[in-house]
Backbone as JSON Lines, residues from 0, in Angstrom:
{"i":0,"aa":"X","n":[-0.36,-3.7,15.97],"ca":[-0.26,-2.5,16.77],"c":[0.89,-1.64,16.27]}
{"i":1,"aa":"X","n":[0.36,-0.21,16.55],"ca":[1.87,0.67,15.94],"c":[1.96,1.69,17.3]}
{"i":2,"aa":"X","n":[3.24,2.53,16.76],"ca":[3.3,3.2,18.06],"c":[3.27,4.68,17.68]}
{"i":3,"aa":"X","n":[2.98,4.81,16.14],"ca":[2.82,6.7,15.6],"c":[4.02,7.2,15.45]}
{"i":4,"aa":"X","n":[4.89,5.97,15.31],"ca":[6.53,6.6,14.84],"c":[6.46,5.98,13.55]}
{"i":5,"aa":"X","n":[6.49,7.75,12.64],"ca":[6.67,7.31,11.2],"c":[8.16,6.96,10.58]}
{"i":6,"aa":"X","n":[8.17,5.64,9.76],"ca":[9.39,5.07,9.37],"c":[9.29,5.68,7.92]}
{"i":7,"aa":"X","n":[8.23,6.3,7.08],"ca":[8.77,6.21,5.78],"c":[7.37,7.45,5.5]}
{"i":8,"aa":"X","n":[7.85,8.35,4.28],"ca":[7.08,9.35,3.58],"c":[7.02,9.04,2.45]}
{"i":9,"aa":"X","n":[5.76,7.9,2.07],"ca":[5.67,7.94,0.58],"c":[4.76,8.32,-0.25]}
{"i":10,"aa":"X","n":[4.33,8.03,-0.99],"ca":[3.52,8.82,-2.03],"c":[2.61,7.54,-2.76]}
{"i":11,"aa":"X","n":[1.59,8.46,-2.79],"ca":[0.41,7.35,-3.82],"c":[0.7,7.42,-5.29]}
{"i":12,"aa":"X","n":[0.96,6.48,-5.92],"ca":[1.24,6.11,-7.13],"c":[0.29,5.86,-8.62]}
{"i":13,"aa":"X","n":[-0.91,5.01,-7.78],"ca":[-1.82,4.83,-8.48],"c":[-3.22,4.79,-7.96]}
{"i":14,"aa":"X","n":[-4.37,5.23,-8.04],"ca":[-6.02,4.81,-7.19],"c":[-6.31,4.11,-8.2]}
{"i":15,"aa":"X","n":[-7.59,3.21,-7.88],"ca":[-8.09,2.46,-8.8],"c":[-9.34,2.65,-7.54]}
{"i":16,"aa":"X","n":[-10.12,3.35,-8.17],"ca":[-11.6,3.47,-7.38],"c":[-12.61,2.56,-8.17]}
{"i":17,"aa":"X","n":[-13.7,2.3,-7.64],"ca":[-15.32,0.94,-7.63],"c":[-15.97,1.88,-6.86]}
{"i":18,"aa":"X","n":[-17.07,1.45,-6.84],"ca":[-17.84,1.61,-5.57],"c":[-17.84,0.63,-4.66]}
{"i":19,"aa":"X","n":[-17.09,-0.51,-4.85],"ca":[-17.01,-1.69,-3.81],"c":[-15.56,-1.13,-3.02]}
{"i":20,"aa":"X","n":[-15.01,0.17,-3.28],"ca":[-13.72,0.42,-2.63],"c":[-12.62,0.68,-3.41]}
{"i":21,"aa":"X","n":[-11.67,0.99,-2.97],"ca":[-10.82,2.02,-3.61],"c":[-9.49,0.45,-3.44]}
{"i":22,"aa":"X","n":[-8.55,0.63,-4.65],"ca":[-6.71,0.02,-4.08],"c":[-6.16,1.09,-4.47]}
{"i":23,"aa":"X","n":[-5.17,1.19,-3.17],"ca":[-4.46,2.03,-3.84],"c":[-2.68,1.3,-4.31]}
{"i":24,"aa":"X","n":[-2.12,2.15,-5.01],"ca":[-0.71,1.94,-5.05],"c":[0.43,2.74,-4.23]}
{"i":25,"aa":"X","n":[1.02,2.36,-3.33],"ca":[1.85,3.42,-2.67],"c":[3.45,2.71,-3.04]}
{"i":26,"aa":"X","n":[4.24,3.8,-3.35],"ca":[5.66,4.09,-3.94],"c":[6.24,4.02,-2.32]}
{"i":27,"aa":"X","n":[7.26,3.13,-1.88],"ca":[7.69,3.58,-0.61],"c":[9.2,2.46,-0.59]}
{"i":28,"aa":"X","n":[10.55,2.83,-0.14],"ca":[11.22,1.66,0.08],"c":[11.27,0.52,1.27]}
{"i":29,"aa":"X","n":[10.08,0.87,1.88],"ca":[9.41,0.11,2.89],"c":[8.95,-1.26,2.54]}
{"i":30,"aa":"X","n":[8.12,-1.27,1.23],"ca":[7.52,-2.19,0.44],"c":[8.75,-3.28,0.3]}
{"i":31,"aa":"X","n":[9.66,-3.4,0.3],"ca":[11.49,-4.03,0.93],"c":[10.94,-5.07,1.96]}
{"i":32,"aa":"X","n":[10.01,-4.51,2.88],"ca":[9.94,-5.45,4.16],"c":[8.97,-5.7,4.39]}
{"i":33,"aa":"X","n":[7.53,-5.53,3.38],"ca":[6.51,-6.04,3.76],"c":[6.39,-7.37,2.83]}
{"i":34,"aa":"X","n":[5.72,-8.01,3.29],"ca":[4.85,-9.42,2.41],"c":[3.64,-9.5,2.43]}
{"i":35,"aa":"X","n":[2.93,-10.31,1.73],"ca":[1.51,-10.28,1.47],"c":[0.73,-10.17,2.55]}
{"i":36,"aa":"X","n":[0.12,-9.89,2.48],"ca":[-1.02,-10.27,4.15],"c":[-0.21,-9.48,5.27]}
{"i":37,"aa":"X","n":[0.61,-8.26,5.42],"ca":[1.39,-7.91,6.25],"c":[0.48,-6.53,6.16]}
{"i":38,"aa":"X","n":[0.13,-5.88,7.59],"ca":[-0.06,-4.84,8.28],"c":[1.04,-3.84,7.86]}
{"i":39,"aa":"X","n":[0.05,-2.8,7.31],"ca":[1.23,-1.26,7.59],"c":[0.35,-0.26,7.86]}
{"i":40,"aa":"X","n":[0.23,1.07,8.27],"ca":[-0.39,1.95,8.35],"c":[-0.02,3.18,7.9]}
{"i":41,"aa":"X","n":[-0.9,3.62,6.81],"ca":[-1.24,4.59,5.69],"c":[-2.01,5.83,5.9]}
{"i":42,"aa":"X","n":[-0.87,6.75,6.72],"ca":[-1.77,8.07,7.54],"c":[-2.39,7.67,8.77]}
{"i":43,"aa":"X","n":[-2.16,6.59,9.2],"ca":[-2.54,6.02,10.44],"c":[-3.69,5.12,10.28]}
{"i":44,"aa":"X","n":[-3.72,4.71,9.24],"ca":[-5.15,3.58,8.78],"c":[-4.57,2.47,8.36]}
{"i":45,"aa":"X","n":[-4.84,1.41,9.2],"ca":[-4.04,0.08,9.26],"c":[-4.38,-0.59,8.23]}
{"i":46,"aa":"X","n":[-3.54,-0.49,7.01],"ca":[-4.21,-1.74,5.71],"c":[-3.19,-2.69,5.44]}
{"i":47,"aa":"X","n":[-3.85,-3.96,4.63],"ca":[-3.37,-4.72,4.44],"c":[-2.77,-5.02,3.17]}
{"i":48,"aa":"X","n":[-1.31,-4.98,2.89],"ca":[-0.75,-5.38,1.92],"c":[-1.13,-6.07,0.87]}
{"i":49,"aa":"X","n":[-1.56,-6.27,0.0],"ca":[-2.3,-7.27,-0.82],"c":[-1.44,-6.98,-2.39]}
{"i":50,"aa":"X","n":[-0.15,-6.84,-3.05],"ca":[0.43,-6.67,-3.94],"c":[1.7,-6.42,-3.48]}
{"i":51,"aa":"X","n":[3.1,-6.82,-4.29],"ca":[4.35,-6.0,-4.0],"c":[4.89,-5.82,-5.53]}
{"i":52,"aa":"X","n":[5.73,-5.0,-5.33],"ca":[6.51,-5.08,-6.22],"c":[8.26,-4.24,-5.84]}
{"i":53,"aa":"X","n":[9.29,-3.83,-6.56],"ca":[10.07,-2.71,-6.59],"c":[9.64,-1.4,-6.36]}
{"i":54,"aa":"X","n":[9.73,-1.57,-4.66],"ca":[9.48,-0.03,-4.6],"c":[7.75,0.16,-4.23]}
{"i":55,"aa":"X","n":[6.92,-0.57,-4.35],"ca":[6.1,-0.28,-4.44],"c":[5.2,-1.3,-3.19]}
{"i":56,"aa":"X","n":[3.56,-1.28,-2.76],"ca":[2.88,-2.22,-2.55],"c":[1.58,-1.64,-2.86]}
{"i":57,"aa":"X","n":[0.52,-2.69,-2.85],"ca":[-0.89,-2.04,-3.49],"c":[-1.55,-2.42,-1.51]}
{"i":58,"aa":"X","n":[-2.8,-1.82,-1.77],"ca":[-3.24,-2.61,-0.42],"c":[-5.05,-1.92,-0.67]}
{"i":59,"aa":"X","n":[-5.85,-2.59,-0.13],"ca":[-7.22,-2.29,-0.48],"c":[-7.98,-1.49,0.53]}
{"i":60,"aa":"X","n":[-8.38,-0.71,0.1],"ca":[-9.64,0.4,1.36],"c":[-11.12,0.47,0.85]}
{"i":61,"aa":"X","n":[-11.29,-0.7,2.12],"ca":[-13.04,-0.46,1.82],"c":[-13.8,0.87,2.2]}
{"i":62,"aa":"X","n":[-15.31,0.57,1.94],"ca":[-15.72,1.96,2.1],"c":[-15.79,2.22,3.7]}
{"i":63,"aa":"X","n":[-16.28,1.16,4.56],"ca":[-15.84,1.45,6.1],"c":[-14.59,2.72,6.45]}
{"i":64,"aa":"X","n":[-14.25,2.41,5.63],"ca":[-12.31,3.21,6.27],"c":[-12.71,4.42,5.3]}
{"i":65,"aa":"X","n":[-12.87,4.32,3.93],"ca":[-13.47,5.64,2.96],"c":[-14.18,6.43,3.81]}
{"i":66,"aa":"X","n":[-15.41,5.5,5.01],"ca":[-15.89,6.92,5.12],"c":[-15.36,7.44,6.28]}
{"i":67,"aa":"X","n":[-14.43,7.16,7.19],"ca":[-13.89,7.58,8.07],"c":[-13.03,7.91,8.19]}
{"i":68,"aa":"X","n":[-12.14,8.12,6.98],"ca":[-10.37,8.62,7.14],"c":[-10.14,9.44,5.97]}
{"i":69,"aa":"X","n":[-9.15,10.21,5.52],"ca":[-9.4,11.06,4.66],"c":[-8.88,10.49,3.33]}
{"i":70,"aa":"X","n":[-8.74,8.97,3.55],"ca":[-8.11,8.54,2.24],"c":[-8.98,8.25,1.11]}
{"i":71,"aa":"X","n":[-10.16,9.05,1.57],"ca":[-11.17,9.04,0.74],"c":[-11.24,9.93,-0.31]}
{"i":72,"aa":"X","n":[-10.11,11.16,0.15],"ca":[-9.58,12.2,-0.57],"c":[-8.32,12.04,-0.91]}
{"i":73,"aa":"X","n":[-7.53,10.84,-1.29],"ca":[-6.08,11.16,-1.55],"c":[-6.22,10.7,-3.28]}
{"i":74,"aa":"X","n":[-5.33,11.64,-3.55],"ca":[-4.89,11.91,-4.86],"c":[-3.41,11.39,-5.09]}
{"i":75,"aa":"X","n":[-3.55,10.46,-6.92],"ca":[-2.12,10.5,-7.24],"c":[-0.76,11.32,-6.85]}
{"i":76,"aa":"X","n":[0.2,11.03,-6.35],"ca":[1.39,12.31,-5.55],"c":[1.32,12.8,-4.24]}
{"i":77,"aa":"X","n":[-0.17,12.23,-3.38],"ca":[-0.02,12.78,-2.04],"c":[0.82,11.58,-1.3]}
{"i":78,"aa":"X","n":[1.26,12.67,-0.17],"ca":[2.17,12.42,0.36],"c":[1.71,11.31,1.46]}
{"i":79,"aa":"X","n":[2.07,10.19,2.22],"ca":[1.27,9.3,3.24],"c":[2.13,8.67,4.37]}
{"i":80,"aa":"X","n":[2.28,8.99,5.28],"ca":[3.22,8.82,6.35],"c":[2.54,7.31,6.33]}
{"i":81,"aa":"X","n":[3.86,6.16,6.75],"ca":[3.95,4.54,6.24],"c":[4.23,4.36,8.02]}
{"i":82,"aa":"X","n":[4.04,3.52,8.65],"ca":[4.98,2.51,9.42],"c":[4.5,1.25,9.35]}
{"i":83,"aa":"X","n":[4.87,0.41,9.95],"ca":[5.69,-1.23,10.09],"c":[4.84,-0.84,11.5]}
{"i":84,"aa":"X","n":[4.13,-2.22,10.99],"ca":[3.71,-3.21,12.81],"c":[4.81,-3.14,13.75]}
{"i":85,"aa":"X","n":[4.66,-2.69,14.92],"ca":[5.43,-2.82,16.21],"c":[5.72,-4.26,16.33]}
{"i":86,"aa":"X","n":[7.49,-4.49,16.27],"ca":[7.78,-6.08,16.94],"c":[7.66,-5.99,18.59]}
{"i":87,"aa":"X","n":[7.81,-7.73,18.72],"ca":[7.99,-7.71,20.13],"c":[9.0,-6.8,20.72]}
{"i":88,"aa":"X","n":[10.27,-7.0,20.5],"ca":[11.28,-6.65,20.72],"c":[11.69,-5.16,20.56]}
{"i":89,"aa":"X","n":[10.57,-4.45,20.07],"ca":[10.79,-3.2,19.75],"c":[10.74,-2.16,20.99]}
{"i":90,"aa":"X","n":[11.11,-1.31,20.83],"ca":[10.95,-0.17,21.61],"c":[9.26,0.86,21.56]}
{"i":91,"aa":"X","n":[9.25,0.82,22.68],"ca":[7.37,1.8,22.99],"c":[8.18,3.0,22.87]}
{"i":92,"aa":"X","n":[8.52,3.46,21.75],"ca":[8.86,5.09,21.58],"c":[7.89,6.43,21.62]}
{"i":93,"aa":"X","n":[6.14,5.53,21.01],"ca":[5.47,6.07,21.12],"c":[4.29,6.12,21.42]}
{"i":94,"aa":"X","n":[2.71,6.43,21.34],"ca":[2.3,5.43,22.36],"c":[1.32,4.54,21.71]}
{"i":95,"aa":"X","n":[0.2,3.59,22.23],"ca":[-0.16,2.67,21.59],"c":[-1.17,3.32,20.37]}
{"i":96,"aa":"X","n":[-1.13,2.8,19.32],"ca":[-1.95,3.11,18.39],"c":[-2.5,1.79,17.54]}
{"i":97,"aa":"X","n":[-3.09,1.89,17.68],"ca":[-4.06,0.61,16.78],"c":[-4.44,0.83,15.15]}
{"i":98,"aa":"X","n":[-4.04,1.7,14.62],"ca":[-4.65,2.22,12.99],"c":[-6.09,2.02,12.84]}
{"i":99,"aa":"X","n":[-6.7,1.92,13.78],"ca":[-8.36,1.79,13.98],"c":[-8.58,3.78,13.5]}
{"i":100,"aa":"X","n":[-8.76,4.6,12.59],"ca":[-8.82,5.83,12.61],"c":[-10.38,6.01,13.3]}
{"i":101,"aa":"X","n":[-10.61,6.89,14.5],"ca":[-11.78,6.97,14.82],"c":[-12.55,8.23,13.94]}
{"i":102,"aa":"X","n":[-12.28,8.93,13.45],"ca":[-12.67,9.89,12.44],"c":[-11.52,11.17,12.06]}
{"i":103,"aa":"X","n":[-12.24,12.0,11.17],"ca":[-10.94,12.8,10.88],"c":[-11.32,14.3,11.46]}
{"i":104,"aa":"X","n":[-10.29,15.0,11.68],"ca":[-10.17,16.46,11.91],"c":[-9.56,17.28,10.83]}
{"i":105,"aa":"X","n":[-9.61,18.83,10.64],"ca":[-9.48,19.74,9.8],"c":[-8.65,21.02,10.51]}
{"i":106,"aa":"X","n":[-7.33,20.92,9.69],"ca":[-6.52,21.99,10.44],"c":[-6.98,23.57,10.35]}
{"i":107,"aa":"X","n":[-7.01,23.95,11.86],"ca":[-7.91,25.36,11.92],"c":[-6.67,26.35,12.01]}
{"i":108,"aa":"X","n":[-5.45,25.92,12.51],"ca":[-4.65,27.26,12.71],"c":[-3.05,26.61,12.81]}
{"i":109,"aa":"X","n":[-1.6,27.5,12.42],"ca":[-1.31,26.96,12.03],"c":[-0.19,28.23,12.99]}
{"i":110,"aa":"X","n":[0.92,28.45,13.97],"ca":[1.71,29.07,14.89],"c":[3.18,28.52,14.59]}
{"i":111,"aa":"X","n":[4.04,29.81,14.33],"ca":[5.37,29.45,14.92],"c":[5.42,29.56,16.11]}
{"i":112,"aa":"X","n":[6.34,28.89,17.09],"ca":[6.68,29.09,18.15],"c":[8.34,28.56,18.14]}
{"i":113,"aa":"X","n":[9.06,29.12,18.2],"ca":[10.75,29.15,18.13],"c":[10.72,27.9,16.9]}
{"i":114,"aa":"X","n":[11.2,27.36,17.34],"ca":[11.79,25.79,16.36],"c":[10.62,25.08,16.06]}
{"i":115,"aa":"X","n":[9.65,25.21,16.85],"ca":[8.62,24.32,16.83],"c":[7.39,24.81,16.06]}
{"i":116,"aa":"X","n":[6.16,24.26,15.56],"ca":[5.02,24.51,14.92],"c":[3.81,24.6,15.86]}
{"i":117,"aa":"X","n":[3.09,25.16,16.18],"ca":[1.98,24.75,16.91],"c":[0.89,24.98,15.19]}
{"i":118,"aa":"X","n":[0.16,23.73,15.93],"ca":[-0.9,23.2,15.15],"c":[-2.1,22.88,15.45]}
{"i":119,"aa":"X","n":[-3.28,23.47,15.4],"ca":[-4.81,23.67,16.42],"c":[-5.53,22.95,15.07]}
{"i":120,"aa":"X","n":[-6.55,21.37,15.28],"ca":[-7.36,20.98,14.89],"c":[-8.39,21.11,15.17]}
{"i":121,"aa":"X","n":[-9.67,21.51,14.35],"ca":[-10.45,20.83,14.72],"c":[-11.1,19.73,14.44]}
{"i":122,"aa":"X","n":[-12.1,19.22,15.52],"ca":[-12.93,17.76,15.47],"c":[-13.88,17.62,16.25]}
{"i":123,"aa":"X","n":[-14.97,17.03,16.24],"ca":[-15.96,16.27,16.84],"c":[-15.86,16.42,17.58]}
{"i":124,"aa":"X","n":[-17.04,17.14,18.99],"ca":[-17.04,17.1,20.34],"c":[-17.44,15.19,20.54]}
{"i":125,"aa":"X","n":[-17.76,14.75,19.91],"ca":[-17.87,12.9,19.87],"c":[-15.97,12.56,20.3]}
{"i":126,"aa":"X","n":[-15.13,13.2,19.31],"ca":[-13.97,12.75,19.83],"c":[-13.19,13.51,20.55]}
{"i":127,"aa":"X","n":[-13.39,14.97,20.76],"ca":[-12.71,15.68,21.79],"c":[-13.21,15.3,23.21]}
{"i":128,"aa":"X","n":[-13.89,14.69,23.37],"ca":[-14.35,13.74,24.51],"c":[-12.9,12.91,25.51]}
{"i":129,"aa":"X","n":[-12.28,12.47,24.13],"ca":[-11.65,11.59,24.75],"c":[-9.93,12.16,24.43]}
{"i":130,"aa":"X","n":[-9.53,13.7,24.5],"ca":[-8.67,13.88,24.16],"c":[-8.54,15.03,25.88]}
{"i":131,"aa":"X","n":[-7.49,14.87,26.26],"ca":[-7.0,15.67,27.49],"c":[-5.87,16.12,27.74]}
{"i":132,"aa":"X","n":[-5.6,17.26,27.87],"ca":[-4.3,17.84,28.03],"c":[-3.07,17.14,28.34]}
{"i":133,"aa":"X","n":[-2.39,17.05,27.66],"ca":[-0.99,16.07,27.82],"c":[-1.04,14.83,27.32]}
{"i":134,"aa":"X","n":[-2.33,14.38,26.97],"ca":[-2.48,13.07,26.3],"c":[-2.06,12.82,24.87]}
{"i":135,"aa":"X","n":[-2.08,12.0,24.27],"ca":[-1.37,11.58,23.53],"c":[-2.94,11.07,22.28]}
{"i":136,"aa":"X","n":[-2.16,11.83,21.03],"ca":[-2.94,11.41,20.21],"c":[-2.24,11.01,18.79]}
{"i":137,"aa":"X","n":[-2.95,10.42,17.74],"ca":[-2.75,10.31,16.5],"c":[-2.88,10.74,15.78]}
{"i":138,"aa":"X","n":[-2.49,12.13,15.02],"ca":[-2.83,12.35,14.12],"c":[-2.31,12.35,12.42]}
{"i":139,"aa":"X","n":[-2.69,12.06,11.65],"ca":[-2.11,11.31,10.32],"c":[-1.14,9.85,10.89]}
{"i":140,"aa":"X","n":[-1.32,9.54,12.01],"ca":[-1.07,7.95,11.95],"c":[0.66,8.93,13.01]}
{"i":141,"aa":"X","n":[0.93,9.85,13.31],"ca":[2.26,10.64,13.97],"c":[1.1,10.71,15.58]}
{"i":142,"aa":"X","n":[2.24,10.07,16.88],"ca":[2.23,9.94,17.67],"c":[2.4,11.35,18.26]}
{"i":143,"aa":"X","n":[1.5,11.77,18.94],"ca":[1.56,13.25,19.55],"c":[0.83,13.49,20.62]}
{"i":144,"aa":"X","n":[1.43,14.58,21.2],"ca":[0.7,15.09,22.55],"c":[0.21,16.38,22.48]}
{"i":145,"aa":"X","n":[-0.82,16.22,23.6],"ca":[-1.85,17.53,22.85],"c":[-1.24,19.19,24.1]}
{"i":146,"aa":"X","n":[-1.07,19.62,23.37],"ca":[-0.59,20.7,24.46],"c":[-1.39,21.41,24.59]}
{"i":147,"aa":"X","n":[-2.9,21.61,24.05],"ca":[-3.78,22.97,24.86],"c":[-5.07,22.5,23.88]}
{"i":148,"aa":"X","n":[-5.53,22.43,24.76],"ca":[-7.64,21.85,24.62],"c":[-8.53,23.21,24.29]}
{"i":149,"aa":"X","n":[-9.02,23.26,23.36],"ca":[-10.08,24.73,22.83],"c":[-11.77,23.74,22.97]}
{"i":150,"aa":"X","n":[-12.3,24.86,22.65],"ca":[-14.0,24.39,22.74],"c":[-13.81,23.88,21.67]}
{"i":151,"aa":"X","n":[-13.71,23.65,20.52],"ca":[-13.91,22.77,19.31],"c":[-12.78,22.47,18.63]}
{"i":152,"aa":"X","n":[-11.58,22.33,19.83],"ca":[-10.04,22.31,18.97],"c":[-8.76,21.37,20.12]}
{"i":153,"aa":"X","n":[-8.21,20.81,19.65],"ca":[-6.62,20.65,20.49],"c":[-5.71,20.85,19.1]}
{"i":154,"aa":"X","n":[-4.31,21.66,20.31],"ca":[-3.38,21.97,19.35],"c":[-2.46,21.13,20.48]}
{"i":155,"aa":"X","n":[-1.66,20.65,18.93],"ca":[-0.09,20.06,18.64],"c":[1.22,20.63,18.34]}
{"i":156,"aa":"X","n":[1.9,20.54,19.13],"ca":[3.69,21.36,18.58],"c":[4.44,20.46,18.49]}
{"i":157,"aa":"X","n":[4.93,21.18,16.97],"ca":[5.44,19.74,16.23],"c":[7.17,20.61,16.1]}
{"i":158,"aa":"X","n":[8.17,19.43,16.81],"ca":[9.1,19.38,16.4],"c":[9.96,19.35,15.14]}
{"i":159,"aa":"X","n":[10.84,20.09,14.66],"ca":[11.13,20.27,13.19],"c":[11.39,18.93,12.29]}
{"i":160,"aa":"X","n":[11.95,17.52,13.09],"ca":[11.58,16.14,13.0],"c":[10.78,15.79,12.61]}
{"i":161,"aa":"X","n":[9.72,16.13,13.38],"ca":[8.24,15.61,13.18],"c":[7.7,16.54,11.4]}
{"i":162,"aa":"X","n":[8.1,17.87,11.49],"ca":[7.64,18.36,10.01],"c":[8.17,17.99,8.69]}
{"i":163,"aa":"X","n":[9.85,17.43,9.27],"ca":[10.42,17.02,8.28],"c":[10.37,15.42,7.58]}
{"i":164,"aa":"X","n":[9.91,15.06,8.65],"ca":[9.7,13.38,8.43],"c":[8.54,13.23,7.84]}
{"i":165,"aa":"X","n":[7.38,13.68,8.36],"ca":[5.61,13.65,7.95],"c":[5.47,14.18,7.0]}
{"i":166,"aa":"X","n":[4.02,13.79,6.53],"ca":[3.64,14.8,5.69],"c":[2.44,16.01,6.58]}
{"i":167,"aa":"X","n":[3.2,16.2,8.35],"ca":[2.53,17.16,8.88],"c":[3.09,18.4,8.82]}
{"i":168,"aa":"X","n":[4.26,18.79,7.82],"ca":[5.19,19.47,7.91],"c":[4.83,20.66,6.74]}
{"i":169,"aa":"X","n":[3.59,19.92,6.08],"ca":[3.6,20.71,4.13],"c":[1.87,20.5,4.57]}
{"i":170,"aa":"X","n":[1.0,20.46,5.87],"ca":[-0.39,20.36,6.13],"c":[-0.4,22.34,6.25]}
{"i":171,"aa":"X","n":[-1.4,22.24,5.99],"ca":[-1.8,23.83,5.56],"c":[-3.07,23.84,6.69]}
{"i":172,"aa":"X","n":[-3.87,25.35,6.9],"ca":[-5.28,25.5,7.49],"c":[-6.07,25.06,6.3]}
{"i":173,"aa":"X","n":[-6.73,23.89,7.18],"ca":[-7.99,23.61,5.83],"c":[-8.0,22.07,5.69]}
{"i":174,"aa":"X","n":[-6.31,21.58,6.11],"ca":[-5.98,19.97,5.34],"c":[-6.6,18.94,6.37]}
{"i":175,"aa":"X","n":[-7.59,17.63,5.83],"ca":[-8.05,17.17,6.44],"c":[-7.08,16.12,6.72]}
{"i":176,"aa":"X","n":[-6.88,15.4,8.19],"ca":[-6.34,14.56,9.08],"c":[-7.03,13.81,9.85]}
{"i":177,"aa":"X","n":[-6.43,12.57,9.83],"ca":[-7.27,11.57,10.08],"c":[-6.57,11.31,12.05]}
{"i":178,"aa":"X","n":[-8.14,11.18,12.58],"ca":[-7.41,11.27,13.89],"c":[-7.8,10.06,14.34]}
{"i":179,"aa":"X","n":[-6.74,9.27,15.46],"ca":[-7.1,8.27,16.59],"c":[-7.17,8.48,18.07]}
{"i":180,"aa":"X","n":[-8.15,8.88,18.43],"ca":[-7.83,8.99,20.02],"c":[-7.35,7.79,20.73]}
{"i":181,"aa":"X","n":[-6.9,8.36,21.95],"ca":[-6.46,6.9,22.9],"c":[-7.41,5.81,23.34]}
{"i":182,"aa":"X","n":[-7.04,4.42,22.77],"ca":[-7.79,4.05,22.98],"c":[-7.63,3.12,24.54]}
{"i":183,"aa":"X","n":[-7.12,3.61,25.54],"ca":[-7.16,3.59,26.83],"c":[-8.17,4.12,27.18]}
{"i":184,"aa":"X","n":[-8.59,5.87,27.31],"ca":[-9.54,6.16,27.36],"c":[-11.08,6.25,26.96]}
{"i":185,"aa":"X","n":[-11.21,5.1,25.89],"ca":[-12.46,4.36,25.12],"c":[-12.98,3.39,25.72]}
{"i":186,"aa":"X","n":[-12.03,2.64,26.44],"ca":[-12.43,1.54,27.43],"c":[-12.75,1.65,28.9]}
{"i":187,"aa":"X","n":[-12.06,2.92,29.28],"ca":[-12.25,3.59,30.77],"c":[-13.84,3.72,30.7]}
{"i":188,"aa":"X","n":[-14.21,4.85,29.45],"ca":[-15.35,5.45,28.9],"c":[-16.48,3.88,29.24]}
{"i":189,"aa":"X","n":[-16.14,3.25,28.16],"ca":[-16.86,1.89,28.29],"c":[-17.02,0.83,29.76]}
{"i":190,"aa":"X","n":[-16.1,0.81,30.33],"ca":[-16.08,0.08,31.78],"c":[-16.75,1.06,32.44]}
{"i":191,"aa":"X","n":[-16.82,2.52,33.12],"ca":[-17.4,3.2,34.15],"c":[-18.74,2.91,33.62]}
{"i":192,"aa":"X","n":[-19.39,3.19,32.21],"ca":[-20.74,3.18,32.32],"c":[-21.25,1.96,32.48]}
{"i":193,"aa":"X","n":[-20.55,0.94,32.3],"ca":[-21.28,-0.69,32.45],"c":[-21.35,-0.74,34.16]}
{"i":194,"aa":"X","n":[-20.56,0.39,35.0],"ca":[-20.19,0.01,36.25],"c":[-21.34,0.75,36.86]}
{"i":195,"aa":"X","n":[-21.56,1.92,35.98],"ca":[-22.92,3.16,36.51],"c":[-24.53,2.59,36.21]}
């Protein structure tokens, strides 16, 4: 489990694409604290470590995740917001996220507002379903709340933190983002109709 608080901005190093799935290589000083078989999440897509080295870890993306997250499009040098599995002991800074990506969205508009960014996606009336004013979403794997619901859009205001830490800070109109809705409200969804 993660909580959408990004610890590290690193960069893809190497792809090695198949059609049985993509490894990639990501450059990060994170790779310090992972070990084999260790959970991290890569734009908010939970993969598994499977290489280390200095500086570096490899980790594998099947086509399941290819076709649902945009790391189906990342290129040598893009940028990939990293975190570390939530410990026990840790702090809920942000809110629950599972790196399960339920599909991706495409930035439609892009607002100053004083210090802050406002940022309008769009996505799937399948997943704007489960997104509601003040709620809390994932997007690129960054823990956020949605401040204003459109017919085919929610926008995000992103703290200068949040632009400087992410790679939501250098996202343009157009850049595809991989989103997680809450998955509180997936199971609400799922329990009322077993109840109806």
């Amino acid at each position: 489990m993660f909580t959408g608080l990004i610890a590290d901005l690193g960069r893809i190093a190497a792809i090695e694409a198949s059609g049985d799935g993509v490894r990639l290589t990501v450059a990060s000083a994170l790779a310090a604290e992972l070990g084999e078989g260790d959970s991290v999440a890569v734009n908010g897509v939970c993969l598994t470590a499977t290489a280390l080295g200095e500086g570096f870890f490899g980790a594998d993306v099947m086509n399941e995740t290819l076709r649902r997250s945009s790391l189906a499009d990342a290129r040598v040098g893009t940028a990939v917001n990293l975190e570390l599995p939530l410990r026990a002991s840790d702090r809920m800074g942000g809110h629950v996220v599972q790196g399960h990506v339920d599909g991706t969205g495409r930035v439609a508009a892009i607002a100053s507002d004083g210090f802050a960014r406002r940022v309008a996606v769009g996505a799937d009336p399948s997943l704007l379903r489960y997104v509601v004013q003040k709620g809390s979403i994932a997007v690129d794997g960054v823990s956020l709340t949605v401040a204003e619901l459109g017919s085919g859009s929610f926008t995000v205001s992103l703290i200068p933190e949040t632009l400087e830490r992410t790679n939501l800070g250098a996202a343009e109109v157009g850049t595809v983002v991989n989103l997680e809705v809450d998955v509180l409200a997936k199971y609400v969804e799922r329990l009322m109709g077993a109840a109806l």
